[in-house]
PANUNU-477105 format. One record per atom (N, C-alpha, C): x, y, z. Coordinates in steps of 0.2 Angstrom, whole numbers, padded with zeros to 4 digits, always signed. Example, Ala and Ser with C-alpha at 12.3 -4.5 7.8 and 13.67 -1.06 7.14 Angstrom:
+0066-0028+0039 +0062-0022+0039 +0066-0016+0039 +0064-0011+0035 +0068-0005+0036 +0064+0000+0039 
//
This chain:
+0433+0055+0327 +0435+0056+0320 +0429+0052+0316 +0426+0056+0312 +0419+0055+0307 +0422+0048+0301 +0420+0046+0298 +0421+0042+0293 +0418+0046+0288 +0423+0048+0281 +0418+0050+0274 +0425+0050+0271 +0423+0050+0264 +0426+0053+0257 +0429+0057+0259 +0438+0060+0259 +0440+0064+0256 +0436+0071+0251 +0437+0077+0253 +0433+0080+0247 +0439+0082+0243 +0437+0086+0236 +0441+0087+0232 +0448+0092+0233 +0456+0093+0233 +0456+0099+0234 +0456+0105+0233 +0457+0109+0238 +0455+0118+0237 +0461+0122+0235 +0460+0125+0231 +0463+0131+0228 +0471+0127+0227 +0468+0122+0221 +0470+0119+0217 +0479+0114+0222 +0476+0114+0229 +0483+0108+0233 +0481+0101+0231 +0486+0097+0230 +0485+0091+0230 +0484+0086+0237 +0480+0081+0236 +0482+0079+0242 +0488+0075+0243 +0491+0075+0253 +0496+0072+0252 +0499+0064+0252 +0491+0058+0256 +0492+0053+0255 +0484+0050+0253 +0484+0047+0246 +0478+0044+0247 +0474+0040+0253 +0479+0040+0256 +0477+0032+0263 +0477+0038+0268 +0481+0041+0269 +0480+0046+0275 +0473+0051+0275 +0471+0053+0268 +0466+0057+0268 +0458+0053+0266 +0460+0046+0269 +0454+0044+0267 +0449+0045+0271 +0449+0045+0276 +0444+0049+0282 +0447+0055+0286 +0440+0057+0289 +0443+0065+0288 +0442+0066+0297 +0448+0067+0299 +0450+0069+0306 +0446+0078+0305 +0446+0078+0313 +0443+0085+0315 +0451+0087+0320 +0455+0092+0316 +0463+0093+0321 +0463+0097+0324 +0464+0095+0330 +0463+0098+0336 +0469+0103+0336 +0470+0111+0336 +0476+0113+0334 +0475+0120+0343 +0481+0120+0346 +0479+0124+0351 +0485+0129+0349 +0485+0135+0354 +0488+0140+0354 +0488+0144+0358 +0493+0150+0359 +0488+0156+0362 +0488+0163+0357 +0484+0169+0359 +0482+0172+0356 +0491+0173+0352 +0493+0177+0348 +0501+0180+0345 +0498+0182+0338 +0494+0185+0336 +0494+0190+0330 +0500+0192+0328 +0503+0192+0321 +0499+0190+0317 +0499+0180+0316 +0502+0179+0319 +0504+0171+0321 +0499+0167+0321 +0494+0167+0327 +0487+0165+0328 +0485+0170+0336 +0476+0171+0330 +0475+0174+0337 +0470+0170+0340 +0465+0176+0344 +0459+0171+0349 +0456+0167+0345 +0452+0161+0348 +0446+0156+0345 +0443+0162+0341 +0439+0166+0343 +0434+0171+0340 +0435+0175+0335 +0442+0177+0336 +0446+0181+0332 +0444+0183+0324 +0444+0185+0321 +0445+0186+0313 +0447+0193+0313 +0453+0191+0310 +0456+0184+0306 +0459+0181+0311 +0459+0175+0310 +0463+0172+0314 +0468+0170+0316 +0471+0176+0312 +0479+0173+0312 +0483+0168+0306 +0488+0170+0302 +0490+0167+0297 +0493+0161+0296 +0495+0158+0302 +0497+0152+0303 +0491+0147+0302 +0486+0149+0306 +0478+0145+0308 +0477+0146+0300 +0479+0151+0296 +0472+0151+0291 +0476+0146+0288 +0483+0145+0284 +0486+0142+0283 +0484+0134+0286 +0485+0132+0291 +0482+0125+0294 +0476+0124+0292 +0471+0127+0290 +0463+0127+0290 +0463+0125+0283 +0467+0128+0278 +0466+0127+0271 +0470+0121+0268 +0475+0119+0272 +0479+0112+0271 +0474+0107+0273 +0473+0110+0280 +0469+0102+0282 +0462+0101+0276 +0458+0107+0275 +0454+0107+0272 +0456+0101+0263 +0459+0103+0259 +0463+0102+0255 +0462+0095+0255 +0465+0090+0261 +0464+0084+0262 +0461+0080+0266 +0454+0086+0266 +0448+0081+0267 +0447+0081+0276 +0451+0086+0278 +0451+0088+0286 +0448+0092+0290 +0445+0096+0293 +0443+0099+0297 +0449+0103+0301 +0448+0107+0304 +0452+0110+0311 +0446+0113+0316 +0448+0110+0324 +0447+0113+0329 +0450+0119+0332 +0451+0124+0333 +0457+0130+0334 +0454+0132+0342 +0456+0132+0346 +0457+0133+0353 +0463+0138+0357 +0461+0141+0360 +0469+0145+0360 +0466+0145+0370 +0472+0144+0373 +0475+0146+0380 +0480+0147+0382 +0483+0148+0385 +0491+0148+0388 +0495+0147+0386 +0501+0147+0382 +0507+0143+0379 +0507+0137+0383 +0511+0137+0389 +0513+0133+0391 +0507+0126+0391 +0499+0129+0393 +0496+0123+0395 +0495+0122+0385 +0495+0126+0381 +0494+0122+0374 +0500+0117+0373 +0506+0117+0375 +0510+0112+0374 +0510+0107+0377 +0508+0106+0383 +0507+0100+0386 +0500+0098+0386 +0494+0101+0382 +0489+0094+0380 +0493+0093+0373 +0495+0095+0370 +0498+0091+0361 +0502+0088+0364 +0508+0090+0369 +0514+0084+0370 +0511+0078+0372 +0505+0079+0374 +0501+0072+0379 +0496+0069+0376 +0495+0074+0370 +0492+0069+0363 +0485+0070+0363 +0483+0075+0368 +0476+0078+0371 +0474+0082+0364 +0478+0085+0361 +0477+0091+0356 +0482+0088+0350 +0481+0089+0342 +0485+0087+0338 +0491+0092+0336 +0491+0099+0337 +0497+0101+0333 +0496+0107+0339 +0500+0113+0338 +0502+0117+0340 +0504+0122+0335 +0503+0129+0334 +0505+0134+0331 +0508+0140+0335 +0514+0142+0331 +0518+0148+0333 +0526+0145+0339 +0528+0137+0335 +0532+0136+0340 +0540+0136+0336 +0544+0136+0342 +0551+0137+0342 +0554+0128+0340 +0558+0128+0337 +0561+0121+0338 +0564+0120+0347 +0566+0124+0348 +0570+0124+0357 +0562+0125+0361 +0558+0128+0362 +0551+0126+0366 +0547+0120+0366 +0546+0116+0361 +0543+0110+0357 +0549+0104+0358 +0552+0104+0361 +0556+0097+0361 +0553+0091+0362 +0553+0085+0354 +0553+0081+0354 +0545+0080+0351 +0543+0085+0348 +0536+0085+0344 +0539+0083+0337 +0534+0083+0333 +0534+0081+0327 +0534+0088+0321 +0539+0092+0319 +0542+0094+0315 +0539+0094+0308 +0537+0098+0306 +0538+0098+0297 +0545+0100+0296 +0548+0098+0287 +0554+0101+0287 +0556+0107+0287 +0550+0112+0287 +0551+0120+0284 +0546+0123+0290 +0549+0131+0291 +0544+0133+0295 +0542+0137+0292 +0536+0141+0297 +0531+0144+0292 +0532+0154+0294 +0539+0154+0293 +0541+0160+0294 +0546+0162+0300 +0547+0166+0299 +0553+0169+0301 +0551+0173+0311 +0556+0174+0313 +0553+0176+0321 +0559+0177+0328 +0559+0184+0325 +0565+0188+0330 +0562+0193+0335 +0566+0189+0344 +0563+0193+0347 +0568+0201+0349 +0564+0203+0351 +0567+0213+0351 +0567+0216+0357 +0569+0219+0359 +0568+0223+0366 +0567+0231+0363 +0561+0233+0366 +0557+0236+0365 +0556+0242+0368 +0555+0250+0368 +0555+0255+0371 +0554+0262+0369 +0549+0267+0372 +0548+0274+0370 +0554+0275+0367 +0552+0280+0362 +0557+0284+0357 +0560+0287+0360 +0559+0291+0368 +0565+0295+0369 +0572+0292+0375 +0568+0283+0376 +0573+0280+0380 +0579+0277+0377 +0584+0282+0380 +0590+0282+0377 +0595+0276+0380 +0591+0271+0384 +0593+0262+0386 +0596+0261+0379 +0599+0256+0380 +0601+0250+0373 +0602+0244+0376 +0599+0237+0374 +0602+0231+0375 +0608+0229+0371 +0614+0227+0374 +0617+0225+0374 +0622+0218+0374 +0617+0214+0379 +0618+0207+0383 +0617+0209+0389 +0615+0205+0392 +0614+0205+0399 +0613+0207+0405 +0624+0210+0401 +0625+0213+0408 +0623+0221+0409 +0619+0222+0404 +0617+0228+0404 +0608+0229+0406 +0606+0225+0408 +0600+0225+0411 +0598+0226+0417 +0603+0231+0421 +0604+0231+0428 +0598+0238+0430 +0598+0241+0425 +0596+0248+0425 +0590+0250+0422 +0584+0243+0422 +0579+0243+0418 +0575+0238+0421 +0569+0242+0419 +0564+0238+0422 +0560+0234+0416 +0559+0226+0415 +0557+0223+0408 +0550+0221+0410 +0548+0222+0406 +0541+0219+0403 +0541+0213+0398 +0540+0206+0405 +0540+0200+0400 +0533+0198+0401 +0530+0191+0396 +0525+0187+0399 +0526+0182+0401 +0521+0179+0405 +0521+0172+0410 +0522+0167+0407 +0528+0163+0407 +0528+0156+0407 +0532+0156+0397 +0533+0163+0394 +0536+0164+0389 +0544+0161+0390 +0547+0160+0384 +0554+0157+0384 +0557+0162+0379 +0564+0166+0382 +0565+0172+0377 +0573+0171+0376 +0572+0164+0377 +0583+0162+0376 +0584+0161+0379 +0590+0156+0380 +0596+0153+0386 +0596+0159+0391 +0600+0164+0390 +0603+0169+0394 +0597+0174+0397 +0594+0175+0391 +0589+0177+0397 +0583+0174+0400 +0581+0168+0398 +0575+0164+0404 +0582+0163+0410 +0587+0164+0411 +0591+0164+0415 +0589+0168+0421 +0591+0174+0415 +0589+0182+0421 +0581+0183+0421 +0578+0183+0418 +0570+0184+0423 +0570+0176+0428 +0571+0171+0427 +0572+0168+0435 +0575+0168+0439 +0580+0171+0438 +0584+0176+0444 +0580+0179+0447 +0578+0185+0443 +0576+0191+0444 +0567+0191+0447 +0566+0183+0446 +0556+0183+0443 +0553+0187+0452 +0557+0187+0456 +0553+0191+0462 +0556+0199+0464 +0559+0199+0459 +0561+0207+0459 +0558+0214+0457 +0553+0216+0459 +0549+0218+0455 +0551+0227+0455 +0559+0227+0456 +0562+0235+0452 +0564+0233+0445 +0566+0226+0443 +0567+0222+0436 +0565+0223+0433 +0559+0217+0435 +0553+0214+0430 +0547+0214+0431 +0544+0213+0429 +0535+0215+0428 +0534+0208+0422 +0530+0204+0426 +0529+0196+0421 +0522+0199+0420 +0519+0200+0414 +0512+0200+0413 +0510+0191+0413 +0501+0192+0414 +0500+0185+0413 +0497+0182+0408 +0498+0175+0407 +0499+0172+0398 +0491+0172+0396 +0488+0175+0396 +0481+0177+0396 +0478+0182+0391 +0475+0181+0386 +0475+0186+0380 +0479+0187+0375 +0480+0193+0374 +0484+0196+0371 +0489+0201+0375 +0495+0196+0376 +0499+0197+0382 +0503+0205+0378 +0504+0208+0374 +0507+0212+0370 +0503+0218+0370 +0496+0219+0371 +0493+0224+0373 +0497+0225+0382 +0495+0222+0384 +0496+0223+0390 +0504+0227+0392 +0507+0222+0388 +0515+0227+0387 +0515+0233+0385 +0513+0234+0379 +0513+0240+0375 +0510+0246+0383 +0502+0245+0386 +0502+0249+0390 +0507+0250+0395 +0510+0245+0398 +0514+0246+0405 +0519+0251+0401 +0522+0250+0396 +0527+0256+0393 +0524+0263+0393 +0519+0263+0388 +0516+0269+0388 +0515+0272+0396 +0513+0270+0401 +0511+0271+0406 +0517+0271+0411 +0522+0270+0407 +0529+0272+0410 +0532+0269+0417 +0527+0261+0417 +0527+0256+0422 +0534+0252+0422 +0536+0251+0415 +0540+0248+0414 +0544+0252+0406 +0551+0250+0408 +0557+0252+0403 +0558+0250+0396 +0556+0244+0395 +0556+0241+0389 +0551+0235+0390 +0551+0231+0385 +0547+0224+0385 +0551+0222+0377 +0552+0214+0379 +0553+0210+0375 +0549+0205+0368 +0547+0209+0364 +0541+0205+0358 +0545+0204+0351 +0541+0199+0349 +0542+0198+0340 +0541+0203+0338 +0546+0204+0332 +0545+0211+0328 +0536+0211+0324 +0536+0204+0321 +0530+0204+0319 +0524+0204+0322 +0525+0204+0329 +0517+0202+0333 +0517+0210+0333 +0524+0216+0336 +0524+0221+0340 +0521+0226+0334 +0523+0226+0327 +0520+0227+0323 +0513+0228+0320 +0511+0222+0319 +0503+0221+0321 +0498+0226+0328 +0502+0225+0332 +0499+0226+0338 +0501+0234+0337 +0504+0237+0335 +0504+0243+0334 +0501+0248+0328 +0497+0244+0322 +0494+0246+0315 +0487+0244+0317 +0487+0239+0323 +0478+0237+0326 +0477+0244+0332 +0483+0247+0334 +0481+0251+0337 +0480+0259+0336 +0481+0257+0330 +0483+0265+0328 +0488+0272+0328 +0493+0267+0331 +0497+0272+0335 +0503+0275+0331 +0506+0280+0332 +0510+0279+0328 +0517+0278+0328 +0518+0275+0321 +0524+0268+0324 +0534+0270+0327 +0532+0278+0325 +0539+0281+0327 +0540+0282+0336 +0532+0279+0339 +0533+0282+0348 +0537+0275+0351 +0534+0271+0347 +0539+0263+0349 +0544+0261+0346 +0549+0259+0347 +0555+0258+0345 +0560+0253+0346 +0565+0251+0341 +0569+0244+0344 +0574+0248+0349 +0575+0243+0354 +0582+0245+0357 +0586+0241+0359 +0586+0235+0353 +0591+0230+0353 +0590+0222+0352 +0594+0219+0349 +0589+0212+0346 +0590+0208+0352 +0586+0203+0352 +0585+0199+0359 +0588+0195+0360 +0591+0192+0353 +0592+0184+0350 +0591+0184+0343 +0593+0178+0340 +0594+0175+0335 +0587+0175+0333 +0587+0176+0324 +0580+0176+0321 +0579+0170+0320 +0574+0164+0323 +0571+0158+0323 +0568+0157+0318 +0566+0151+0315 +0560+0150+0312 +0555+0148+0315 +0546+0149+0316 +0542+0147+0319 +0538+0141+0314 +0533+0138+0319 +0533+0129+0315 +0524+0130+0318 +0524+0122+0312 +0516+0122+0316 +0520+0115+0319 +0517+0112+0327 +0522+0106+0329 +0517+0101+0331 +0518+0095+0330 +0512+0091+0332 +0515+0086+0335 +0509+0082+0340 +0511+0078+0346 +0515+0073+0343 +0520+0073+0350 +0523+0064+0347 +0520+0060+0352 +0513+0059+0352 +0509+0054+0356 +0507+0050+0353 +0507+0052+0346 +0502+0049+0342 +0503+0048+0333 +0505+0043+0332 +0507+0042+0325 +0503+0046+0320 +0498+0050+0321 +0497+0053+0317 +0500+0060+0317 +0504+0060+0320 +0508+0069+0323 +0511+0067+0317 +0514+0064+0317 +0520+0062+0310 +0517+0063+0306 +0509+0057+0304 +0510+0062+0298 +0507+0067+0295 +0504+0072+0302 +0499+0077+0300 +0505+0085+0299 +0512+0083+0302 +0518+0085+0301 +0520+0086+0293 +0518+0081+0290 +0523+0080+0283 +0516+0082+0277 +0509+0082+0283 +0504+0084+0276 +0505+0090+0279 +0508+0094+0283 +0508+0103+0282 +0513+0107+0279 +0518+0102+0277 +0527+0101+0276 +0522+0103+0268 +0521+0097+0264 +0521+0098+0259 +0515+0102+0256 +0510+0103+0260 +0503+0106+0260 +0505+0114+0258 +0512+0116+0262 +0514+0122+0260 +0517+0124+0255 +0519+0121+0251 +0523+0120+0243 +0516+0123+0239 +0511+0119+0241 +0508+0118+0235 +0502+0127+0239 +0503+0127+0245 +0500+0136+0244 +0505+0140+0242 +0511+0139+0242 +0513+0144+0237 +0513+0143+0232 +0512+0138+0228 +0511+0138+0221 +0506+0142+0219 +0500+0141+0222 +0496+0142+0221 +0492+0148+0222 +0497+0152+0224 +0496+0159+0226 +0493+0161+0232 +0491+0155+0233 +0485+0155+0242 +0489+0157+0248 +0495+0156+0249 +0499+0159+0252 +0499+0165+0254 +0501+0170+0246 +0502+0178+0247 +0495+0179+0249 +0491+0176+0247 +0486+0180+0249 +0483+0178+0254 +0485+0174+0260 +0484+0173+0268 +0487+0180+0271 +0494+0180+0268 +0498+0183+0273 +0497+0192+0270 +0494+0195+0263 +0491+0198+0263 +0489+0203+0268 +0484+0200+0272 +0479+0200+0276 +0483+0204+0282 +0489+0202+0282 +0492+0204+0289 +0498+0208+0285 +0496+0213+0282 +0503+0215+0279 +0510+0212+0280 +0510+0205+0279 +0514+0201+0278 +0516+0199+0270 +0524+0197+0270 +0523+0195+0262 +0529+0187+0264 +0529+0183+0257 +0533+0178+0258 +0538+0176+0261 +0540+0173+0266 +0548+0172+0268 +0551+0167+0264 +0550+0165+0259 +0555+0161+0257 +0560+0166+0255 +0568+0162+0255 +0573+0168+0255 +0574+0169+0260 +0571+0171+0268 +0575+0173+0270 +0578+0171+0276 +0582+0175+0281 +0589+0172+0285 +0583+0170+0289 +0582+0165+0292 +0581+0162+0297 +0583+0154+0297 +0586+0152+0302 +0588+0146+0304 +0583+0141+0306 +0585+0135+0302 +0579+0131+0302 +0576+0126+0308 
//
């Protein structure tokens, strides 16, 4: 952590604590790839959440480090205080992190399937007759991380891709290629991941909601008192990008538009 001045901030946010912004942390934020969410280190864009973080932390006087691996390994170097925050997380994934009060959008997962596959999900008990497409070390609900560990050596079921990349391409093929029946994605990754492809959007199709529409969060370790308060400068870091229009025009970028208003559970 460098010692200097605060600089002034950007596109017009304030900052959140004089004392907190008085030297300027490099935040180590980790992830894994999830366009429109966050995508690779390399990436550009990099994802609406990361830009969002970069322009906050920038604001008061911060830096971001942005790293992307595994879900699961990016949650355990920030639970362990190895890494500062985390983006693209579930309140139910992140137990016992540091929380802003608002999230930074909305996040319904979907089951997923060719146009002419006449399956429907239903619940559960109707998964007998289908072969799914999940990712490695992914959490998709109670009832279902139930049924792929039941099921995780059964390979007339499931087909687990690995958490490596851009685990959503890899799905998307296994259906085209008629490997697998459906796969389970956020509407907004599967969407992206379908206008980056150029594909056309009528050959993919919903076949049933997964679960409850979540809100996703940026979440930061509870190692370290600064999770707290690097929590509450993103909490209100976000008020002041939408004031100030920086917001729409992050999520622009991903043909995304505001979520305030709407149904998501906090």
């Amino acid at each position: 952590m460098s010692k200097r001045r605060a600089s002034p901030g950007l596109y017009g946010l304030v900052l959140v604590s004089a004392a907190f912004s008085a030297s300027a942390d490099d935040i180590r934020i980790r992830a894994d790839p999830w366009l429109p969410y966050s995508g690779g280190s390399e990436m550009n864009p990099p994802g609406y959440m990361v830009e969002m973080a970069m322009a906050i932390a920038k604001a008061n006087g911060h830096t971001v480090q942005y790293r992307t691996m595994p879900w699961a390994n990016a949650l355990e170097v920030v639970r362990a205080g190895s890494a500062d925050c985390v983006v693209g997380a579930y309140l139910s994934d992140a137990e016992g992190f540091e929380f802003p009060k608002t999230g930074w959008g909305p996040s319904g997962n979907v089951f997923w399937g060719l146009a002419e596959n006449p399956w429907r999900y239903t619940g559960p008990d109707s998964l007998g007759d289908v072969r799914i497409g999940v990712i490695e070390e992914y959490s998709y609900g109670e009832d279902l991380d139930a049924y792929i560990k039941a099921h995780a050596d059964d390979k007339a079921r499931l087909e687990i891709v690995p958490a490596v990349g851009r685990g959503i391409v890899r799905l998307m093929a296994r259906l085209i290629g008629k490997r697998i029946d459906t796969f389970i994605e956020d509407r907004s990754v599967l969407a992206y991941a379908v206008e980056q492809a150029k594909m056309d959007p009528s050959r993919i199709i919903a076949l049933g909601e997964a679960g409850e529409v979540e809100s996703v969060y940026i979440a930061c370790t509870p190692a370290d008192p600064r999770g707290r308060a690097y929590a509450d400068m993103f909490d209100q870091g976000t008020a002041q990008l939408r004031s100030s229009g920086k917001l729409a025009e992050i999520l622009a970028r991903y043909n995304l538009k505001d979520w305030e208003g709407a149904e998501a559970t906090p």
